[in-house]
C-alpha positions in Angstrom: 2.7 27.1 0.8 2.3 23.4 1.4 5.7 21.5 1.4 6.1 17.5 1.0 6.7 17.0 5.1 3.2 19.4 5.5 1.3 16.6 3.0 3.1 13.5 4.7 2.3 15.2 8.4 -1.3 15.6 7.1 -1.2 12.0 6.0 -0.4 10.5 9.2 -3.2 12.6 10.8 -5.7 10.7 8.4 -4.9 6.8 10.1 -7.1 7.2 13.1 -9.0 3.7 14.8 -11.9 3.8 14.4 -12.3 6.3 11.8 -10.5 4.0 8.8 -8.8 5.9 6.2 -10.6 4.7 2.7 -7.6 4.7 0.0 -9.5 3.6 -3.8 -6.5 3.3 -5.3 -5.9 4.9 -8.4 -3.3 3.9 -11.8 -3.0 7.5 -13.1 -3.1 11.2 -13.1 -7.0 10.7 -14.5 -8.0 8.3 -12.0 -6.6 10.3 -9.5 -8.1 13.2 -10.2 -11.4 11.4 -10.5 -11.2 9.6 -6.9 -9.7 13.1 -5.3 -13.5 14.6 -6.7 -15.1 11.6 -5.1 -13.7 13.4 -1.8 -11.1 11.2 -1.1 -8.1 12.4 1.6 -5.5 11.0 0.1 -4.6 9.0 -3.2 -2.8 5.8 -2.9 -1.4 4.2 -6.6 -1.6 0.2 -6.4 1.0 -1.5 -8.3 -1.2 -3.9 -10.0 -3.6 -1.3 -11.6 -0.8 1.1 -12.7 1.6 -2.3 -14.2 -1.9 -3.7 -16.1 -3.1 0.1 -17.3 0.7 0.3 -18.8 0.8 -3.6 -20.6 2.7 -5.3 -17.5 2.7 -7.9 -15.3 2.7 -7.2 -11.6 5.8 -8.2 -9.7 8.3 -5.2 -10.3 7.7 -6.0 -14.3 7.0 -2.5 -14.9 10.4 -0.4 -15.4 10.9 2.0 -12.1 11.6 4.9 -14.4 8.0 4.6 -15.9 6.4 4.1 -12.3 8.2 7.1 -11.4 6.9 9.3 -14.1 3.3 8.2 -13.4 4.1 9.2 -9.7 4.8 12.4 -11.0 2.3 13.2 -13.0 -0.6 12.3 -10.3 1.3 14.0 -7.4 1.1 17.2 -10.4 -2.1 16.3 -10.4 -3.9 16.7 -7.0 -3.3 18.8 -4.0 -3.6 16.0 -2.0 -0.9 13.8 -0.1 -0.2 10.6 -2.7 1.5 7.5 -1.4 2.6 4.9 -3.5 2.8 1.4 -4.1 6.5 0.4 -4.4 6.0 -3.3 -4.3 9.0 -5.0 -2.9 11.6 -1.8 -3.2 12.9 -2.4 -6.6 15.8 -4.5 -5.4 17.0 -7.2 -2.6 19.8 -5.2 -0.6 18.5 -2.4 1.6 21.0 0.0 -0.1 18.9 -0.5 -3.4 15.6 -0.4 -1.1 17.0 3.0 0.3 17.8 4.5 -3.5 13.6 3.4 -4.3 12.8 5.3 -1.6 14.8 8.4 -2.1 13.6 8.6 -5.6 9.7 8.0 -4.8 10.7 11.1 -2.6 12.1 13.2 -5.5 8.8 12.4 -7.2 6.6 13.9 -4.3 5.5 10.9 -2.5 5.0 11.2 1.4 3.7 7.7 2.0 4.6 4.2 0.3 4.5 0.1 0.5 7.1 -2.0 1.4 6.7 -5.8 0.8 8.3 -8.6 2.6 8.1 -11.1 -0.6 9.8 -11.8 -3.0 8.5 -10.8 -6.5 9.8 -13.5 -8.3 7.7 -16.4 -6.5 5.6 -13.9 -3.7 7.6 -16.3 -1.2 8.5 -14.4 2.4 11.7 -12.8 3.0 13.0 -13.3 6.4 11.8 -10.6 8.9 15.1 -9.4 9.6 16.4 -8.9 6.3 12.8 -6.7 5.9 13.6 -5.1 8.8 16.9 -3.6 7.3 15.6 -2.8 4.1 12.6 -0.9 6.1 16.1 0.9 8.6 17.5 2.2 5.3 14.1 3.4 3.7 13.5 5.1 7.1 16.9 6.5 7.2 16.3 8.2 3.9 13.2 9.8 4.4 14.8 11.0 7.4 17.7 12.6 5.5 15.0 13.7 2.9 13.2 15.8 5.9 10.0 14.0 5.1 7.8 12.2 7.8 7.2 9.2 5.3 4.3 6.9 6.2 6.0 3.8 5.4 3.4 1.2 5.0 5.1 -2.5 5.7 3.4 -5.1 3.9 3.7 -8.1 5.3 2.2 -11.0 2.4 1.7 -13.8 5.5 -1.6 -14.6 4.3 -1.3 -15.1 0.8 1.1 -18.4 1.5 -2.1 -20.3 2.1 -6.1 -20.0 0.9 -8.2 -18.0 3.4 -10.2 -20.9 4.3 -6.3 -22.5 5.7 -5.6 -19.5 7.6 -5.4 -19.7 11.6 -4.4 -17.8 14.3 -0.4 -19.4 13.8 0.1 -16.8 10.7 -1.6 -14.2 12.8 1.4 -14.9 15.2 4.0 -14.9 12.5 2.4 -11.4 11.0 3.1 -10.4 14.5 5.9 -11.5 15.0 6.9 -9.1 11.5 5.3 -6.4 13.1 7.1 -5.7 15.8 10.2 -6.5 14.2 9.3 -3.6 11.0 7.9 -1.0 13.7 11.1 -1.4 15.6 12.7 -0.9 12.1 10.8 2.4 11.8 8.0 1.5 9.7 4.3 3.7 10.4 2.2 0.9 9.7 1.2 -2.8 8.9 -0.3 -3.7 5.5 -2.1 -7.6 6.1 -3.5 -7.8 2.6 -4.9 -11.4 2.2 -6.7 -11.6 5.8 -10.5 -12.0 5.9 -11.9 -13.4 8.3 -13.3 -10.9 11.7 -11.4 -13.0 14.6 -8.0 -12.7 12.7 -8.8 -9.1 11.6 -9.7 -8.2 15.0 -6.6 -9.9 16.7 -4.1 -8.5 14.7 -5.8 -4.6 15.0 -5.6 -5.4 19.0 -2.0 -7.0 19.1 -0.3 -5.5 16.5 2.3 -2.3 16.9 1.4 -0.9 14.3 -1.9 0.7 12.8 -3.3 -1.8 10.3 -4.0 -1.5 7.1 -6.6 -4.4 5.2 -7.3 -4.8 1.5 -10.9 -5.0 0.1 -11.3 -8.7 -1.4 -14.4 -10.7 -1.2 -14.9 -11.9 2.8 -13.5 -9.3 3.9 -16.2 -7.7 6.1 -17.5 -3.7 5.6 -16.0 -0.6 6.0 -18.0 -0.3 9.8 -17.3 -3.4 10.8 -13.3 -3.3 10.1 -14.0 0.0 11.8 -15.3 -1.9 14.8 -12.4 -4.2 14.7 -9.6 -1.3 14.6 -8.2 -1.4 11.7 -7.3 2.4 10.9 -6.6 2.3 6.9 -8.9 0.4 4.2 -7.2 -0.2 0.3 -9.0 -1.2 -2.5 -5.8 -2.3 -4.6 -6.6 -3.5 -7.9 -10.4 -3.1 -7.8 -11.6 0.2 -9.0 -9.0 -0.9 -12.3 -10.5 -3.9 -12.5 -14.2 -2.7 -11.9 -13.4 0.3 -14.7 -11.9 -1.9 -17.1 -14.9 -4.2 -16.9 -17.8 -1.0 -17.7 -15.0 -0.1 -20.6 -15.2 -3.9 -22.4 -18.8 -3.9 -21.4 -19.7 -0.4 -22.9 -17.3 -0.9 -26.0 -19.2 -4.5 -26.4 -22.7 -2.8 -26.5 -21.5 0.4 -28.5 -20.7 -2.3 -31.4 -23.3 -4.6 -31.1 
C-alpha cells in the first residue's frame, strides 16, 4: 500500500534538471482527474484557479476550510502525489504558517507553496522572517513523518515589469534562496521571470532546484530544460484557457 511519505518520496524523484517536471495545474477533483489522464506525474492546485472556480479573489480570500476540502476531494481523486498551492501560509507568524502546513498534511498533501509576500499588497516579506515561517513548516512535516517538497516562492519579480527586471533582483532572489534552503525548503518557485539570461543564472546559482511559471516570454518547455530549471507550472492558465472554450461554446450554443 502507498502511504503519504511513499507519494511525497516519489515526488521529489520527479524534479530532475534537465528533465523539467510539467505541473498544469488543476482547481478541482474534475480537473484533476482530467490532467492525471493527460499523463501527468503529479497534480499541483494553483491558488488563483481554485479561488476564481469558487467566486474569490486571490490573495488568501478564499476561506482555508474550503481550500482544504477541495484538497481533499482531488487527493480522493487520483493516485498520484498532489501538492498544493498555499499561497502565503494562511497567517503572518510562523506558528500559524506551521498549523497551514500541518493541516494541508491531514488532507494528503506531500508538496506545497510558500510565498514570501504579503497578500494584502503582494509586497516582500523580509527573508528572514520567510525563513522562520519555512523552519516551522519544515519542522511539521517532519513531525508529520512526511518528506514534504516545500516549494519557496519567492515573488522578486513581480515588484517591477519584466521589461525592468536585471540581474540586481536575480541577486536579491538569491540572496532568498539560500537563506529558505538553509530554512529547509526543497525548492525555489521564481514566478514572474522571463527572460533566458535571468532564467539561466538563477537555475546555475541558485541552491535550490527551480521552479518557473508559464506566462507569455517565458521561453519553451526544451529551452527552460536547457537552462536547468527542473519544474515547469502553468498556474492560472489551463482555468483561464477552460473558462474561455466554456463562454466561447455557451456564446455559440445560444446564438
Amino acid at each position: 500500500m502507498t502511504t503519504q511519505n511513499d507519494k511525497a518520496k516519489q515526488f521529489q524523484s520527479l524534479h530532475v534538471p534537465g528533465q523539467p517536471l510539467v505541473l498544469f495545474n488543476a482547481w478541482d477533483a474534475g480537473s484533476a482527474r482530467a490532467v492525471a489522464e493527460a499523463g501527468a506525474r503529479a497534480i499541483a492546485t494553483g491558488s488563483w484557479s481554485v479561488a476564481a472556480a469558487n467566486g474569490f479573489a486571490d490573495g488568501e480570500k478564499l476561506p482555508f476550510a474550503l481550500a482544504l476540502d477541495n484538497l481533499r476531494r482531488i487527493v480522493g481523486a487520483v493516485a498520484l502525489p498532489v501538492t498544493i498551492d498555499l499561497e502565503s501560509g494562511y497567517g503572518d507568524a510562523p506558528e500559524a504558517v506551521a498549523a497551514t502546513v500541518a493541516a494541508a498534511l491531514e488532507a494528503g498533501a506531500v508538496g506545497c507553496n510558500l510565498e514570501d509576500s504579503f497578500p494584502s499588497d503582494g509586497s516582500l516579506r523580509d527573508p528572514r522572517d520567510q525563513a522562520a515561517r519555512l523552519v516551522t513548516a519544515r519542522r511539521t512535516a517532519d513531525k508529520a513523518g512526511v518528506a514534504m517538497y516545500l516549494n519557496a516562492r519567492t515573488d522578486v519579480f513581480f515588484q517591477k515589469p519584466a521589461d525592468a527586471h536585471d540581474m540586481a533582483m536575480v541577486d536579491d532572489a538569491l540572496q532568498r534562496a539560500r537563506a529558505y534552503a538553509d530554512a529547509g525548503a526543497s525548492g525555489l518557485f521564481v514566478p514572474g521571470v522571463v527572460a533566458d539570461h535571468l532564467i539561466a543564472r538563477l537555475a546555475e546559482a541558485s541552491p535550490l532546484p527551480v521552479n518557473i511559471m508559464v506566462m507569455p516570454g517565458v521561453p519553451n518547455r526544451a529551452r527552460l530544460a536547457e537552462l536547468g530549471v527542473v519544474r515547469i507550472s502553468h498556474g492560472p492558465g489551463p482555468y483561464r484557457g477552460a473558462m474561455q472554450w466554456l463562454t466561447e461554446a455557451a456564446r455559440a450554443a445560444m446564438a
